[in-house]
DOKOL-57833 format. One line per 2 residues: number of its first residue (from 1); for each residue x, y, z of N, C-alpha, C. Coordinates in nm, 3 decimals, always signed. Layout:
BEGIN
NUM) X/Y/Z/X/Y/Z/X/Y/Z ~ ...
***
This chain:
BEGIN
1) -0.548/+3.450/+6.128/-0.598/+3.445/+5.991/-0.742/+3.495/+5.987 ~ -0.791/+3.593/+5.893/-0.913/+3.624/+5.849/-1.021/+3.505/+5.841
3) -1.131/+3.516/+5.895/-1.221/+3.376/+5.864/-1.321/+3.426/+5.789 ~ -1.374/+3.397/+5.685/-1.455/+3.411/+5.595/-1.611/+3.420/+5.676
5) -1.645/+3.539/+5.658/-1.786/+3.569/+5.727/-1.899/+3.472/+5.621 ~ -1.992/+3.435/+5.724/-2.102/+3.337/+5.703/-2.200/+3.470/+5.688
7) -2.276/+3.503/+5.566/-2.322/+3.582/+5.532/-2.488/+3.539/+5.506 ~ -2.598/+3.578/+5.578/-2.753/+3.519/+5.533/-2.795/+3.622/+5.427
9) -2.837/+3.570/+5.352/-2.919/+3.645/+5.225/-3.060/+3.589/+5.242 ~ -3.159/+3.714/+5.252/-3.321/+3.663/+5.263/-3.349/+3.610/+5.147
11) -3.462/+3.511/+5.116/-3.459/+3.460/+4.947/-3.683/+3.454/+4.967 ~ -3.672/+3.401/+4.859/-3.835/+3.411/+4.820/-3.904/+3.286/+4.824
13) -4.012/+3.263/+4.873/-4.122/+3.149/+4.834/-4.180/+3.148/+4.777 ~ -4.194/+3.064/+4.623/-4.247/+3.141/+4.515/-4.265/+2.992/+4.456
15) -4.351/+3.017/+4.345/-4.395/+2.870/+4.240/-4.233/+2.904/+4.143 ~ -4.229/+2.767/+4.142/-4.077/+2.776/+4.022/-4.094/+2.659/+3.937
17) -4.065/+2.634/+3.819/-4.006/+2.506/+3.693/-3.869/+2.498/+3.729 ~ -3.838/+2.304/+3.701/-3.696/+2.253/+3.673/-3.738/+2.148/+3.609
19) -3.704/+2.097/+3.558/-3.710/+1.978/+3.477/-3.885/+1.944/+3.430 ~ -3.908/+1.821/+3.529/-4.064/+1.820/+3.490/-4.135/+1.869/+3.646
21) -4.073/+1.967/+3.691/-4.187/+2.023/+3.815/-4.189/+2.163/+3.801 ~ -4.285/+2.180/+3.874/-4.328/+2.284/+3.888/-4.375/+2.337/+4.027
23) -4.367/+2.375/+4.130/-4.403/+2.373/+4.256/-4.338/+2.474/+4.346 ~ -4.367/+2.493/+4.482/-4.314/+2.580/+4.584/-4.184/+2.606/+4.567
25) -4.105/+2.648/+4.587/-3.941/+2.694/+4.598/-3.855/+2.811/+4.640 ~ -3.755/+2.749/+4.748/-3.712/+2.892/+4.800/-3.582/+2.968/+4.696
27) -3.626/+3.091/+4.677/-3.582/+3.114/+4.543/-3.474/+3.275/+4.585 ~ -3.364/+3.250/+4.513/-3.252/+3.402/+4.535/-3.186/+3.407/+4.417
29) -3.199/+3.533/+4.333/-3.117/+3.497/+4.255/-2.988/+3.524/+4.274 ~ -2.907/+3.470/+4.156/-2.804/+3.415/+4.201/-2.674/+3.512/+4.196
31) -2.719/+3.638/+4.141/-2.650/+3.749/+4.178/-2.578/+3.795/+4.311 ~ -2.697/+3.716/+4.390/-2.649/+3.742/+4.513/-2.571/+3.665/+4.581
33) -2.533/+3.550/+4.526/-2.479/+3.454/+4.583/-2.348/+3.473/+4.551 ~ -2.355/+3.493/+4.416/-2.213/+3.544/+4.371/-2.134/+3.702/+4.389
35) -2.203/+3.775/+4.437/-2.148/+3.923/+4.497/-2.119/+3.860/+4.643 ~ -2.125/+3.796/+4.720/-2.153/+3.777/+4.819/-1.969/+3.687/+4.814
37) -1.970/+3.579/+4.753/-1.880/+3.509/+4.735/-1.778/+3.574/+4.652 ~ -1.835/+3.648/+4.600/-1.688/+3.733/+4.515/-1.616/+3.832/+4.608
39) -1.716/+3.912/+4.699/-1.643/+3.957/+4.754/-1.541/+3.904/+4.967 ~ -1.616/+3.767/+4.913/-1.475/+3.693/+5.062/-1.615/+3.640/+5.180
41) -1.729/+3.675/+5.129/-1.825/+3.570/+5.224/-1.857/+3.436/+5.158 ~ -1.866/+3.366/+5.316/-1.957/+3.264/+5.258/-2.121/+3.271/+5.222
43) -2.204/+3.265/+5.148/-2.360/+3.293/+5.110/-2.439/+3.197/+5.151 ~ -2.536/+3.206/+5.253/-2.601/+3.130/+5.290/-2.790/+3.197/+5.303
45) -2.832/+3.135/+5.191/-3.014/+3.157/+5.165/-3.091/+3.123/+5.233 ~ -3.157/+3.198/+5.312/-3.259/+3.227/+5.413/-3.400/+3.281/+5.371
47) -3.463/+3.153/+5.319/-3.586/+3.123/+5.268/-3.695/+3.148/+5.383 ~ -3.802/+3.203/+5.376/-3.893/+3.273/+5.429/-3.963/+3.114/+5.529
49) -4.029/+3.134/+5.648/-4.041/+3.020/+5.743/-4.090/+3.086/+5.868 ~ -4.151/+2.957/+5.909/-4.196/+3.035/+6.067/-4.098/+2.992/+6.144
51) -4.086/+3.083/+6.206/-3.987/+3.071/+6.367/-3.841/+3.051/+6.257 ~ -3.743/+3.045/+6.387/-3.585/+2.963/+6.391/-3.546/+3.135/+6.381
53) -3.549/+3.196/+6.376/-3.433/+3.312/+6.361/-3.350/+3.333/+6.415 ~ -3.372/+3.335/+6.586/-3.279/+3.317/+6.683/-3.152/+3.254/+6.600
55) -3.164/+3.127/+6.581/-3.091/+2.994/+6.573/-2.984/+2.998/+6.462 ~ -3.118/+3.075/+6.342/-3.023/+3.114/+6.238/-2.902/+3.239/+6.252
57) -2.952/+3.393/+6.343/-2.854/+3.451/+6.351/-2.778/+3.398/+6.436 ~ -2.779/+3.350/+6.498/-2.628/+3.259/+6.652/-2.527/+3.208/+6.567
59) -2.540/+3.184/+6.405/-2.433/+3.158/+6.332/-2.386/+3.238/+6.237 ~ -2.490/+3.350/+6.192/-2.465/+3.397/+6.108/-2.341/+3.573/+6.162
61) -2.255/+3.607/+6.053/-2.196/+3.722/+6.090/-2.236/+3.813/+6.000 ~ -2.308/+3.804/+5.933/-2.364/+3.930/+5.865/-2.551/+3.908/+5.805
63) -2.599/+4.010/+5.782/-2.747/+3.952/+5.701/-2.732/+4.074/+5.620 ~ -2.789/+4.023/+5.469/-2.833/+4.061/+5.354/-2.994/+4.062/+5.303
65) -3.043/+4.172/+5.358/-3.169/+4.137/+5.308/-3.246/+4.169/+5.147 ~ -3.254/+4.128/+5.120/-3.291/+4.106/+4.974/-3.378/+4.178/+4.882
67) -3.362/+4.207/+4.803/-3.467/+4.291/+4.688/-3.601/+4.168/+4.691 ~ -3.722/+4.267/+4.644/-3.819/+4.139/+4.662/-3.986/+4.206/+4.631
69) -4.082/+4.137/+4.681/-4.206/+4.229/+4.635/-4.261/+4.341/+4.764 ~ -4.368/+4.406/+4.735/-4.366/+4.522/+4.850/-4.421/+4.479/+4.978
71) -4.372/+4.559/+5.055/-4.378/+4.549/+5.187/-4.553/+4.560/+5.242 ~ -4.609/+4.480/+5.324/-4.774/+4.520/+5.341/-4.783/+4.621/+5.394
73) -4.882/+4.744/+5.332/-4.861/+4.870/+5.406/-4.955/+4.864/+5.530 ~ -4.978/+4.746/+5.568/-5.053/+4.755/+5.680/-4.918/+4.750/+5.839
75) -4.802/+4.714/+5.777/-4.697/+4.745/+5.841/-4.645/+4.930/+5.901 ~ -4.674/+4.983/+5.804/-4.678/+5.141/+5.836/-4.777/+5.197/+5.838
77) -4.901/+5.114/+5.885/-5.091/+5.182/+5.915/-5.156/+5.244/+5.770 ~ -5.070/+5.193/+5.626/-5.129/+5.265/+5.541/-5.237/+5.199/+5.500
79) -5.323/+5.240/+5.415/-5.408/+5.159/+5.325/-5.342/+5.101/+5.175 ~ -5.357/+4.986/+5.130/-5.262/+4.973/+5.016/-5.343/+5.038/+4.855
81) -5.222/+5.057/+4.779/-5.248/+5.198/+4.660/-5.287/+5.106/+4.585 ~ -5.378/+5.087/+4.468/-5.397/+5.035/+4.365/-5.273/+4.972/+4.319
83) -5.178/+4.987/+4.302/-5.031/+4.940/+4.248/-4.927/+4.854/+4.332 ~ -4.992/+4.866/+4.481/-4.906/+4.792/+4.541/-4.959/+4.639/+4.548
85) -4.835/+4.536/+4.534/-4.826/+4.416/+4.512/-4.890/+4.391/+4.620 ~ -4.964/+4.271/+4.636/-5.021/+4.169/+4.727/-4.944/+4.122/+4.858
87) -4.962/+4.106/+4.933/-4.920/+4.113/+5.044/-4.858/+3.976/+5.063 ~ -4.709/+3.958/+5.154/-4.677/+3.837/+5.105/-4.638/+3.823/+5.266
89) -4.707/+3.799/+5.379/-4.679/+3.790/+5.543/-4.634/+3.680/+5.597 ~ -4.590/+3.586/+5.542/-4.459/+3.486/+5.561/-4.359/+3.574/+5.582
91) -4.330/+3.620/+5.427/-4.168/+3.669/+5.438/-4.165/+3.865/+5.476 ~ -4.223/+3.885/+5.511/-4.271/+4.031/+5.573/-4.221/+3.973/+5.737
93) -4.269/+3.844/+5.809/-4.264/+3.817/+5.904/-4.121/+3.756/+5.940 ~ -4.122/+3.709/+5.832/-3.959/+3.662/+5.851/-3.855/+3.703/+5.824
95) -3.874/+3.825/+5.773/-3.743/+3.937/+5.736/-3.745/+4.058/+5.894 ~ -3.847/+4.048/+5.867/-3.850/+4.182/+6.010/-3.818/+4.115/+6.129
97) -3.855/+3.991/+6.164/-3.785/+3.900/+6.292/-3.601/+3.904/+6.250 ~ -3.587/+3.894/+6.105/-3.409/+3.889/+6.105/-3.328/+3.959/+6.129
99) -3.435/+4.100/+6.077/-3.370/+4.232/+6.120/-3.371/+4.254/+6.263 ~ -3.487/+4.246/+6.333/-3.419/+4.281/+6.485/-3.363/+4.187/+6.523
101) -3.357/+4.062/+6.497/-3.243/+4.011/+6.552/-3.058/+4.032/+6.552 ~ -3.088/+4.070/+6.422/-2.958/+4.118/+6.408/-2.902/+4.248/+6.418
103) -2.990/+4.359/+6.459/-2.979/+4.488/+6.508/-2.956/+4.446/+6.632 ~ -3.020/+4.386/+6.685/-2.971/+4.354/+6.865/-2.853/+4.304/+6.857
105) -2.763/+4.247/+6.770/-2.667/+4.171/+6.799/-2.547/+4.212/+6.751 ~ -2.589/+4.345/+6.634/-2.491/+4.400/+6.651/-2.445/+4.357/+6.530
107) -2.529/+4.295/+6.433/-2.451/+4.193/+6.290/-2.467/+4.307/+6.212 ~ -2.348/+4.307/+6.092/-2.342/+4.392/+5.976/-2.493/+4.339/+5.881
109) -2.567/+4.459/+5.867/-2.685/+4.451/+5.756/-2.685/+4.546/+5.645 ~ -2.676/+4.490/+5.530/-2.723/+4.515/+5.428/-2.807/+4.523/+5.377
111) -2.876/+4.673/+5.366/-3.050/+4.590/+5.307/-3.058/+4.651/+5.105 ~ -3.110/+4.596/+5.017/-3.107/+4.606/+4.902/-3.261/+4.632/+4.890
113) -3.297/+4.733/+4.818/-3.400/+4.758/+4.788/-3.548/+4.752/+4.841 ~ -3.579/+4.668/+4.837/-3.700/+4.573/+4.937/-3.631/+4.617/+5.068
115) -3.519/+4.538/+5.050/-3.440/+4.510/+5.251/-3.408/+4.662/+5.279 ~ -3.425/+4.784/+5.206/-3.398/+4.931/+5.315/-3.531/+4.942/+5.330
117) -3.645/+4.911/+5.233/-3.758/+4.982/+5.313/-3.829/+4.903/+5.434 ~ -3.734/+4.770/+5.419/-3.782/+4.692/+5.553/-3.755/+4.699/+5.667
119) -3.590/+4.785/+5.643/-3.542/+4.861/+5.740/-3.631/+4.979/+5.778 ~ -3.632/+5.044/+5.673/-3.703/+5.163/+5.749/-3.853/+5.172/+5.810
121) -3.945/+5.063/+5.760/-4.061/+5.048/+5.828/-4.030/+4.992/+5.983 ~ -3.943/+4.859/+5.976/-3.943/+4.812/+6.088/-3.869/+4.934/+6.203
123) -3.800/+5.044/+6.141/-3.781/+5.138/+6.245/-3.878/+5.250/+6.242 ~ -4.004/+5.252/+6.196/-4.112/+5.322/+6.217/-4.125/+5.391/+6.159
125) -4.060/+5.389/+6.022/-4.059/+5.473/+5.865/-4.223/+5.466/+5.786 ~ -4.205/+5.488/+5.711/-4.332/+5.508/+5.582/-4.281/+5.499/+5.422
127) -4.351/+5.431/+5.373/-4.310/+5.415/+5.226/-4.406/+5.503/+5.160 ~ -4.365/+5.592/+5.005/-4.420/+5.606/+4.897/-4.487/+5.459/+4.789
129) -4.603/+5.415/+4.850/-4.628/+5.323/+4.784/-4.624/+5.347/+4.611 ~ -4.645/+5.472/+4.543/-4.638/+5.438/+4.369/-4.556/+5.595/+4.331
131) -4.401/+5.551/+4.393/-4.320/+5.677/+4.329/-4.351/+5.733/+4.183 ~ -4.422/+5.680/+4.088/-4.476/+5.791/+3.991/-4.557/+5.888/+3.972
133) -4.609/+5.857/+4.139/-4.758/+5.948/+4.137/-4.654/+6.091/+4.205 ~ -4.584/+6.055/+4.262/-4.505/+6.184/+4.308/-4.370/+6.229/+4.260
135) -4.328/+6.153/+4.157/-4.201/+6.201/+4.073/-4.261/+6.245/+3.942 ~ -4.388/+6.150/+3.870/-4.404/+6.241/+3.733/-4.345/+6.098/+3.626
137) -4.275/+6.096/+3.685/-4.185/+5.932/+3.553/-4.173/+5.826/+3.609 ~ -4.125/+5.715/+3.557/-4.137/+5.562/+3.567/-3.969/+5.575/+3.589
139) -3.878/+5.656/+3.595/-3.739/+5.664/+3.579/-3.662/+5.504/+3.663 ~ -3.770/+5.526/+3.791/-3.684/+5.404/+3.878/-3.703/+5.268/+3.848
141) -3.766/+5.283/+3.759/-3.827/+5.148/+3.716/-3.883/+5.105/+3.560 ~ -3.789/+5.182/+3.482/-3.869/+5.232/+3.341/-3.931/+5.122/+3.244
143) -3.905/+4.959/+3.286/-4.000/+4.837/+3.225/-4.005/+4.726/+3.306 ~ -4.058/+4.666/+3.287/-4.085/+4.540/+3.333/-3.962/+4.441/+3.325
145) -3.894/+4.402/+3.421/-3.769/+4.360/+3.442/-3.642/+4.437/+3.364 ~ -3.679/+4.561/+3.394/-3.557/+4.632/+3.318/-3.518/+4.706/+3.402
147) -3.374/+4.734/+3.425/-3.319/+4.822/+3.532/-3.302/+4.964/+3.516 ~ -3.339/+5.063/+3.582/-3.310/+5.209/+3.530/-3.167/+5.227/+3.613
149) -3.089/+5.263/+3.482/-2.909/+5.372/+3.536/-2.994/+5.496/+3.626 ~ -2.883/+5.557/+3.723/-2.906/+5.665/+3.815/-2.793/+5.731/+3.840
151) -2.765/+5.819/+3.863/-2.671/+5.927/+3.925/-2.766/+5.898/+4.071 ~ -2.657/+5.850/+4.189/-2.707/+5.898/+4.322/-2.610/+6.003/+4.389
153) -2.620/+6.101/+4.438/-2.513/+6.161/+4.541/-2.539/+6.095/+4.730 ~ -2.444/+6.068/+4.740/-2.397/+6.037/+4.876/-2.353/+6.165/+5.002
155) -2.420/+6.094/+5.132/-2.395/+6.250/+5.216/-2.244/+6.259/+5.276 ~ -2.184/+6.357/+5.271/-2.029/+6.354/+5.338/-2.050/+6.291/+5.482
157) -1.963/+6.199/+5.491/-1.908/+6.158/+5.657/-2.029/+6.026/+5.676 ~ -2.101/+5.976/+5.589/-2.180/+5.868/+5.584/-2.058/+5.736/+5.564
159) -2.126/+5.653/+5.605/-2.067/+5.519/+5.554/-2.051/+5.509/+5.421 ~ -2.159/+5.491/+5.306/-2.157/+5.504/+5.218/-2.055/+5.579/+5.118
161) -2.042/+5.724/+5.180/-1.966/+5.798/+5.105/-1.808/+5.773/+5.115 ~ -1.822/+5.732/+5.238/-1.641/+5.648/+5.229/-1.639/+5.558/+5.147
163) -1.717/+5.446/+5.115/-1.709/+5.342/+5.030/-1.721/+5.359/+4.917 ~ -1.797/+5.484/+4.861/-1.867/+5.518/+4.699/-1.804/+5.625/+4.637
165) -1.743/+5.742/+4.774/-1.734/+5.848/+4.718/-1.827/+5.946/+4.696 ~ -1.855/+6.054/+4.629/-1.949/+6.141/+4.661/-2.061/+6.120/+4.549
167) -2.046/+6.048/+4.476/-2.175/+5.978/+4.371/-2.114/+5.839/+4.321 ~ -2.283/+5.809/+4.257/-2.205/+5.687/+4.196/-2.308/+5.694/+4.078
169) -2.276/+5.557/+3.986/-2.390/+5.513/+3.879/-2.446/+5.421/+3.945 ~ -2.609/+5.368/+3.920/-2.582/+5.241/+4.022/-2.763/+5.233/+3.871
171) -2.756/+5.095/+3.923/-2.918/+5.013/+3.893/-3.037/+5.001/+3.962 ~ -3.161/+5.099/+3.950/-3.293/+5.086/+4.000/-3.398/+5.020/+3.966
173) -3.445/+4.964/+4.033/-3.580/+4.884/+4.003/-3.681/+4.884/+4.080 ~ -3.773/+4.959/+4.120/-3.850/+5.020/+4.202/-3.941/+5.126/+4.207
175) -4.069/+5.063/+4.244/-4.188/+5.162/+4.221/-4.229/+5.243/+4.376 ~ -4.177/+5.225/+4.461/-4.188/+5.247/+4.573/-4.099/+5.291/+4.664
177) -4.041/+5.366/+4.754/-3.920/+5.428/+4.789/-3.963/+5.490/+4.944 ~ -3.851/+5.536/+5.053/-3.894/+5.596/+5.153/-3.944/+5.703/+5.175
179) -4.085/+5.720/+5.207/-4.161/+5.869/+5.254/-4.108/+5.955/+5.407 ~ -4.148/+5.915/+5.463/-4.116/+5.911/+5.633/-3.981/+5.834/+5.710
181) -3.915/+5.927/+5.687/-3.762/+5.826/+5.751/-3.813/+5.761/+5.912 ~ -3.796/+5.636/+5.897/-3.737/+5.554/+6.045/-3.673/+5.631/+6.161
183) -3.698/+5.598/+6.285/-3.624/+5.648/+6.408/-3.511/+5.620/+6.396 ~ -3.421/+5.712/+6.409/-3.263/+5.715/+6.404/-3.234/+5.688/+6.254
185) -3.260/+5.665/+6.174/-3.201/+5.701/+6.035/-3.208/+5.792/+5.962 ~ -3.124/+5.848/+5.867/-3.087/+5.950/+5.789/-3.039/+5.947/+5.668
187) -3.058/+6.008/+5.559/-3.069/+5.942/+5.411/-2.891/+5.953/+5.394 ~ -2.837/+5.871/+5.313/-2.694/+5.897/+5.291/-2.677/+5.907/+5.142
189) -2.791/+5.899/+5.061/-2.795/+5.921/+4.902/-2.928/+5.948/+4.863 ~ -2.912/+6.019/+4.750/-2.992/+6.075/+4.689/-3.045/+6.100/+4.514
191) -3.157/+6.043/+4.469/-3.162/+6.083/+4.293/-3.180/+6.216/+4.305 ~ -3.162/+6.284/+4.180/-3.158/+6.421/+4.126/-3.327/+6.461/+4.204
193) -3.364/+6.390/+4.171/-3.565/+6.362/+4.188/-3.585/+6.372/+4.348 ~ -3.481/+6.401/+4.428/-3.528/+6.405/+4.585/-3.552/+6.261/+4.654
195) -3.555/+6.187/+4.535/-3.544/+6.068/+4.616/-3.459/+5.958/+4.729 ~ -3.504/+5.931/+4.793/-3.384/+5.890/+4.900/-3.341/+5.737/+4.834
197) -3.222/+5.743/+4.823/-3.163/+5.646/+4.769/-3.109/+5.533/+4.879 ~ -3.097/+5.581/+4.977/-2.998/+5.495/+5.072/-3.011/+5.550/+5.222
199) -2.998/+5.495/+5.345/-3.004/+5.496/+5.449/-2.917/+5.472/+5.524 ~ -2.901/+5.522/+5.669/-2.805/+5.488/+5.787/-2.877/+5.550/+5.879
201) -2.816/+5.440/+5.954/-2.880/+5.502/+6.169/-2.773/+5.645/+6.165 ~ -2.826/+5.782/+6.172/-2.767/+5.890/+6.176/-2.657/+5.876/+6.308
203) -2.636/+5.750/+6.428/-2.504/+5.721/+6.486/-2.440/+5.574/+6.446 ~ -2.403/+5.565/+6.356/-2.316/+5.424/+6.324/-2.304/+5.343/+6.461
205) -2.243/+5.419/+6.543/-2.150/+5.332/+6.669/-2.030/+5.233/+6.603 ~ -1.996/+5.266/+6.505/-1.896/+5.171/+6.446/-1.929/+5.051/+6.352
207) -2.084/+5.076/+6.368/-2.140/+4.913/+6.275/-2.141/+4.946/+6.136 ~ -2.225/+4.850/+6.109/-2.203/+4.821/+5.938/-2.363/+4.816/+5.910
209) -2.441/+4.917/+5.907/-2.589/+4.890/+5.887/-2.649/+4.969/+5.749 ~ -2.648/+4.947/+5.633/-2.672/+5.049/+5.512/-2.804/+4.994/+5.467
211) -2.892/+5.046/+5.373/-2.967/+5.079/+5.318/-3.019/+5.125/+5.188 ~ -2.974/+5.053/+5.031/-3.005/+5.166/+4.941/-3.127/+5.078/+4.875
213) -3.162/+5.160/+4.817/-3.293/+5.129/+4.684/-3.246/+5.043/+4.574 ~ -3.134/+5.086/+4.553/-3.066/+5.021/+4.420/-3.065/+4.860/+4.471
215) -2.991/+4.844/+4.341/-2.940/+4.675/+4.348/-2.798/+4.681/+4.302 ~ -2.672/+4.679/+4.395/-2.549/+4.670/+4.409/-2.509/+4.511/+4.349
217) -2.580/+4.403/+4.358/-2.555/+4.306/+4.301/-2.611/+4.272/+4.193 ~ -2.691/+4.358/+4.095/-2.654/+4.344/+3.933/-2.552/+4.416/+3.890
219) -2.463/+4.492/+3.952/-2.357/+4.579/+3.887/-2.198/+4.498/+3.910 ~ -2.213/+4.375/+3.833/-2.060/+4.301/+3.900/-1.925/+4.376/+3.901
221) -1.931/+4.473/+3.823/-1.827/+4.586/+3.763/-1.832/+4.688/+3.897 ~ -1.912/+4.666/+3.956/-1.905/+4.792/+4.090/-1.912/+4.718/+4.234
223) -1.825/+4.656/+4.265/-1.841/+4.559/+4.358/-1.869/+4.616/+4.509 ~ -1.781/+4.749/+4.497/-1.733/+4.846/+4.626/-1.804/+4.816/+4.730
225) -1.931/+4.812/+4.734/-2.040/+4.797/+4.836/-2.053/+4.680/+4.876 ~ -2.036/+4.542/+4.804/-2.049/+4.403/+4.900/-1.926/+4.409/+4.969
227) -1.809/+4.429/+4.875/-1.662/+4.421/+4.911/-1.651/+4.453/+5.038 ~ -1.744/+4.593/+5.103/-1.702/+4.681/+5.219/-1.782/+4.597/+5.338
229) -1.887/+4.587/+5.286/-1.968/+4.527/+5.392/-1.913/+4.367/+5.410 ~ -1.859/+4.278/+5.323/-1.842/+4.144/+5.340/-1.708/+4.171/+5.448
231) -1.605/+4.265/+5.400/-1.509/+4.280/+5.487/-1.500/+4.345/+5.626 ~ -1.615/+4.408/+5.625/-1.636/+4.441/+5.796/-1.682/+4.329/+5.850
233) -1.782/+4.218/+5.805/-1.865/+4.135/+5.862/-1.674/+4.059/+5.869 ~ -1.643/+4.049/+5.808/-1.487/+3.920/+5.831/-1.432/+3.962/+5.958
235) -1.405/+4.107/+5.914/-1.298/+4.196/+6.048/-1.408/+4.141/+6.202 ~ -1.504/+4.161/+6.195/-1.603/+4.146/+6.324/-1.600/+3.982/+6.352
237) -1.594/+3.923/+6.264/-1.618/+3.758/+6.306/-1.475/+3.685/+6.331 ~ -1.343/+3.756/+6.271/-1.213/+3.694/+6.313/-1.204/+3.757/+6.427
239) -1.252/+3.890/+6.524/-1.249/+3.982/+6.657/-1.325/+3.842/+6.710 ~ -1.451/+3.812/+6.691/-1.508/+3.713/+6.778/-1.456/+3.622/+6.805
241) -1.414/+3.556/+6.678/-1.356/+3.397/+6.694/-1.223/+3.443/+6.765 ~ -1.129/+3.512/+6.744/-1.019/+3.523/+6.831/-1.053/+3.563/+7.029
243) -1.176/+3.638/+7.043/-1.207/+3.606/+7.149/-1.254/+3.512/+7.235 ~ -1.309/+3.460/+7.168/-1.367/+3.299/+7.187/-1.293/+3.231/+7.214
245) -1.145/+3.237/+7.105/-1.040/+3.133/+7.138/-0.910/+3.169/+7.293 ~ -0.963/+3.287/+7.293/-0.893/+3.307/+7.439/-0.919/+3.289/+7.580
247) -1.040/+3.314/+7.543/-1.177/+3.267/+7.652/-1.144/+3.149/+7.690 ~ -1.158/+3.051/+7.637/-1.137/+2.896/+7.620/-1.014/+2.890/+7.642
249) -0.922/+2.940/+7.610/-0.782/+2.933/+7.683/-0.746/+2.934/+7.841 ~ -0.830/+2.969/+7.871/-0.806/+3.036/+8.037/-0.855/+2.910/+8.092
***
């Protein structure tokens, strides 16, 4: 029987209201919880912290890293642009420890927006800290909590393009995007605008490691992308657990 992959989603430390408080809180929205669970994982929020990563991936079969604020460009030796957000080195520290942990191990990653360019710095990439200064428009990001529609094209023989097809519509929210691709990655989508939409290690080896700008979990109508990735992370964790259980047989 298929076992439902235990799926980590990175989440935020942030001031929040509930009732009569107001205070610290580890915060995801809940989009993600529910793309995650809609498409056959279990969702488990991985709030920003020192140390435990180890501990946390030894259970986890997949990581989701999360849309979120910008990355410190002191991570890719830049100086930061007038526009880039404040530096937030908790969860800078605790996303990039998740990611190599789970690149070493071989776990299906998803990164969403924030989580590709965290990918791609932590593989020695460079960000466009204020994509308007080099596109001309606000397109990826056209208000303040408002999502911009996109036409992306996808590259033939990518992961992506098996799962999407050769374009898609998808939802942007983002002032910032990849300059300098990462060691071993290669763009697998693209806006009209040259912009790199999405990422992959240019050799899979069979894994499950993607990358886009967008946000796949405000589009509940376009599921394709958790669906693919929740179901490789299953296929990989019923291979384990059935090895495990033979192991122990002997």
């Amino acid at each position: 029987m298929t076992r439902r992959p235990l799926v980590g989603v990175s989440g935020y430390l942030d001031e929040a209201a509930w009732g009569v408080w107001r205070q610290p809180a580890a915060l995801l929205p809940h989009t993600y919880v529910e793309s995650v669970a809609r498409s056959g994982g279990v969702p488990v929020v991985l709030p920003p912290q020192d140390g435990g990563t180890a501990e946390v991936l030894d259970r986890l079969d997949a990581l989701v890293l999360a849309g979120g604020p910008d990355v410190d460009p002191a991570r890719y030796g830049a100086a930061p642009h007038p526009r880039t957000g404040a530096p937030h080195p908790l969860r800078d520290a605790w996303e990039f420890a998740l990611l190599g942990g789970a690149l070493e191990r071989g776990l299906p990653v998803l990164g969403v927006c924030r989580g590709m360019q965290v990918l791609n710095v932590a593989l020695g990439g460079t960000l466009v800290q204020h994509l308007p200064d080099r596109i001309g428009d606000l397109t990826h990001q056209p208000a303040r909590a408002t999502f911009g529609r996109r036409t992306v094209r996808t590259r033939p023989g990518s992961v992506l393009h098996g799962v999407l097809g050769g374009s898609a519509e998808v939802s942007c929210y983002h002032h910032q995007a990849v300059d300098t691709l990462g060691t071993g990655l290669v763009p697998s989508a693209w806006s009209a605008d040259g912009t790199v939409e999405a990422v992959e290690p240019a050799v899979s080896g069979g894994g499950f490691t993607v990358g886009v700008q967008w946000h796949p979990e405000a589009d509940p109508d376009e599921p394709r992308l958790f669906a693919a990735f929740t179901a490789f992370a299953a296929a990989a964790a019923t291979r384990a657990a059935t090895a495990a259980t033979r192991g122990g047989a002997r």
